[in-house]
C-alpha positions in Angstrom: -17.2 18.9 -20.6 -18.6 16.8 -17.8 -19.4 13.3 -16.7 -21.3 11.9 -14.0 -18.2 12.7 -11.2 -15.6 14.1 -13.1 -14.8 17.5 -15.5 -12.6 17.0 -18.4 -10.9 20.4 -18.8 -8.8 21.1 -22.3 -5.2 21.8 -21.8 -4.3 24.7 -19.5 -1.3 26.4 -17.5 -4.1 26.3 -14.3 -3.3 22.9 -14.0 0.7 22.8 -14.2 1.6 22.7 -10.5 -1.3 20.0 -9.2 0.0 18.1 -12.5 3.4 18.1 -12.0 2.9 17.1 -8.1 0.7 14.2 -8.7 3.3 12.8 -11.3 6.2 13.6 -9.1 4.6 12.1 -6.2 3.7 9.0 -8.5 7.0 9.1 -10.3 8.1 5.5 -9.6 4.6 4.2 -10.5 4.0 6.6 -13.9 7.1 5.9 -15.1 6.4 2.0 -15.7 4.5 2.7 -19.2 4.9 5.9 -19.3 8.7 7.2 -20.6 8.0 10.9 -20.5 7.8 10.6 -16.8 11.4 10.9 -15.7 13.4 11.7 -13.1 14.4 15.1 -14.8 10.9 16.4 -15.7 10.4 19.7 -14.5 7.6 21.9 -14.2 9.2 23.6 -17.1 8.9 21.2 -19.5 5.5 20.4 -18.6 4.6 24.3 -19.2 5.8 24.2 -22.4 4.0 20.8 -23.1 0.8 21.9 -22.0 1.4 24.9 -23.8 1.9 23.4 -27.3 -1.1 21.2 -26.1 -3.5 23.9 -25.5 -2.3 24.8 -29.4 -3.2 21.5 -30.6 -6.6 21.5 -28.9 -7.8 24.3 -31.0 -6.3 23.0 -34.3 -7.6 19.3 -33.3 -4.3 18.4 -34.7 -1.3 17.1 -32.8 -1.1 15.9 -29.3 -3.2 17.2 -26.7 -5.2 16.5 -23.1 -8.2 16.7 -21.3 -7.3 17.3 -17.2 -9.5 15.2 -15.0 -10.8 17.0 -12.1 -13.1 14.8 -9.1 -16.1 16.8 -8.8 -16.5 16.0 -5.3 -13.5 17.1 -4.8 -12.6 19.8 -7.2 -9.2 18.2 -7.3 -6.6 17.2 -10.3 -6.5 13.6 -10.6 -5.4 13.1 -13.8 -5.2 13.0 -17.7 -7.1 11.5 -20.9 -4.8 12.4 -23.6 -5.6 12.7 -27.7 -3.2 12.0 -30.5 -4.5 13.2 -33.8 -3.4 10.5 -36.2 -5.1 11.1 -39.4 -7.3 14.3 -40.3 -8.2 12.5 -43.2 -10.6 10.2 -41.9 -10.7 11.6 -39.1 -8.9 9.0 -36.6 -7.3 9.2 -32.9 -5.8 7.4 -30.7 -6.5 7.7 -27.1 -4.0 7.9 -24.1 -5.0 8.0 -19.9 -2.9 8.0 -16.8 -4.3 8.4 -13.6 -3.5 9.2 -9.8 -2.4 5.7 -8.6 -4.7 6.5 -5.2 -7.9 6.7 -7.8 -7.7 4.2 -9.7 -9.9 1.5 -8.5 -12.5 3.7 -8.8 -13.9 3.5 -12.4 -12.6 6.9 -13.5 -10.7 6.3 -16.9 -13.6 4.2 -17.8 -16.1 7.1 -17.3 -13.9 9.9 -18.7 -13.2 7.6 -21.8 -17.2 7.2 -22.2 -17.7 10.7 -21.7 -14.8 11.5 -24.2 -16.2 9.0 -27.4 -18.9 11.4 -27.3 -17.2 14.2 -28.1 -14.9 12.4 -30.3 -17.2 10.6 -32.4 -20.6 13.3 -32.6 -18.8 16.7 -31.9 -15.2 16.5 -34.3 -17.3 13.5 -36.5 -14.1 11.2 -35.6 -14.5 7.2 -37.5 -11.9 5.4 -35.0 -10.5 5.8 -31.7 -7.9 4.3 -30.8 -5.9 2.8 -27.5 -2.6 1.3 -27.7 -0.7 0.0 -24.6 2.3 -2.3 -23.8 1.4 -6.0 -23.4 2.2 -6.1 -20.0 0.1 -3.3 -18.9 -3.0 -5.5 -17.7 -4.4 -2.8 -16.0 -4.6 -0.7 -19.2 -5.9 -3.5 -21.1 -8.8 -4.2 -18.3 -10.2 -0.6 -19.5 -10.1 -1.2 -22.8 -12.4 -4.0 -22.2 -14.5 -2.7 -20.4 -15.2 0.4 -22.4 -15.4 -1.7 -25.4 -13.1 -1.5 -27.4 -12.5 -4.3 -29.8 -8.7 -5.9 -29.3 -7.1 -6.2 -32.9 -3.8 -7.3 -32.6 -0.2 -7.2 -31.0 2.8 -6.3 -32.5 5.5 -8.8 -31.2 8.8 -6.8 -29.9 7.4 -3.5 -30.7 8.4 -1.2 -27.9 10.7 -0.8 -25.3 9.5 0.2 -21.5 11.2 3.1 -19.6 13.0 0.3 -17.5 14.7 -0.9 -20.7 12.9 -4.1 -21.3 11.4 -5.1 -24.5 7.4 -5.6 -24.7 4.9 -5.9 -27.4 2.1 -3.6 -27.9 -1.1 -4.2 -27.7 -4.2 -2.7 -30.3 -7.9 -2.0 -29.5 -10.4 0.0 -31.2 -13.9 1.3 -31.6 -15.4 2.8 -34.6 -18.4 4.0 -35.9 
C-alpha cells in the first residue's frame, strides 16, 4: 500500500533491526506516551511482537501495524498501528509513532489518509478510532487535521510511563 511519499508495509521480521534502532535511538522521546517503550525492550521482544502482529494482520483481528517506509529514501521511519476492537461492526482504533527527526513533515497525516482508505472501503470498517493522553498536543494536532471528530475525555483515565496521571482524550471518524 502506497501514498504520495510513503509505503505502508504489513507487519514483518524485515523490519525488526531498523525498528528497534529508531526506538532505541528515540527511547527518551517514545517513551513519553508510549509505555511499551522501555528501557528493557529488546529486539527480542519486538520479534515476537511483530510476529504475533503479522498473525493478526491476516485474521484482521488483534493488534497489528503498518511500517512506514520514506519513499525517497527507502528508509524505516515509523509505525501506524491497528487495534481491532469490535468485528462486529466492524470498528478500530488507530495508533501512530513516528521518528522524532520526521515529524514536522506531514507524515502521520498522510499515512493515516492513505490508511481510512483501506480501513473503511477494503475491510468495510464503520469507525476508526484515535485515542491519546490529554497532554499529547502533538497527537491531538493530527487528529485534527485528518478530521476526526473530538468526542470526549475521560478525566483520570490513564497513567503515563513517567507515573503521572492524565486523561484521555477521544476522536473519531465514521462512515
Amino acid at each position: 500500500m502506497e501514498s504520495q511519499r510513503l509505503k505502508l508495509v504489513p507487519p514483518s521480521l524485515a523490519f525488526v533491526d531498523v525498528m528497534y534502532d529508531v526506538i532505541k535511538r528515540n527511547c527518551d522521546s517514545l517513551s513519553q506516551f508510549l509505555p511499551w517503550v522501555a528501557s528493557d525492550f529488546s529486539t527480542s521482544d519486538l520479534a515476537a511482537n511483530i510476529e504475533q502482529a503479522a498473525k493478526n494482520y491476516e485474521q484482521f483481528s488483534g493488534e497489528f501495524l503498518f511500517n512506514l517506509v520514506e519513499k525517497e529514501t527507502n528508509c524505516f521511519i515509523g509505525a501506524l498501528g491497528f487495534i481491532v476492537r469490535d468485528v462486529s461492526v466492524p470498528y478500530i482504533e488507530l495508533g501512530y509513532w513516528l521518528d522524532p527527526e520526521k515529524t514536522v513533515c506531514g507524515y502521520i497525516s498522510e499515512a493515516i489518509k492513505r490508511i481510512e482508505r483501506y480501513a473503511f472501503i477494503e475491510k468495510k470498517v464503520k469507525r476508526i478510532e484515535i485515542k491519546m493522553a490529554g497532554s499529547n498536543t502533538k497527537s491531538q494536532a493530527v487528529a485534527e487535521r485528518c478530521g476526526y471528530l473530538f468526542e470526549g475525555q475521560l478525566e483520570n483515565a490513564r497513567r503515563l510511563p513517567c507515573g503521572q496521571i492524565d486523561s484521555t482524550r477521544i476522536y473519531a471518524k465514521t462512515v
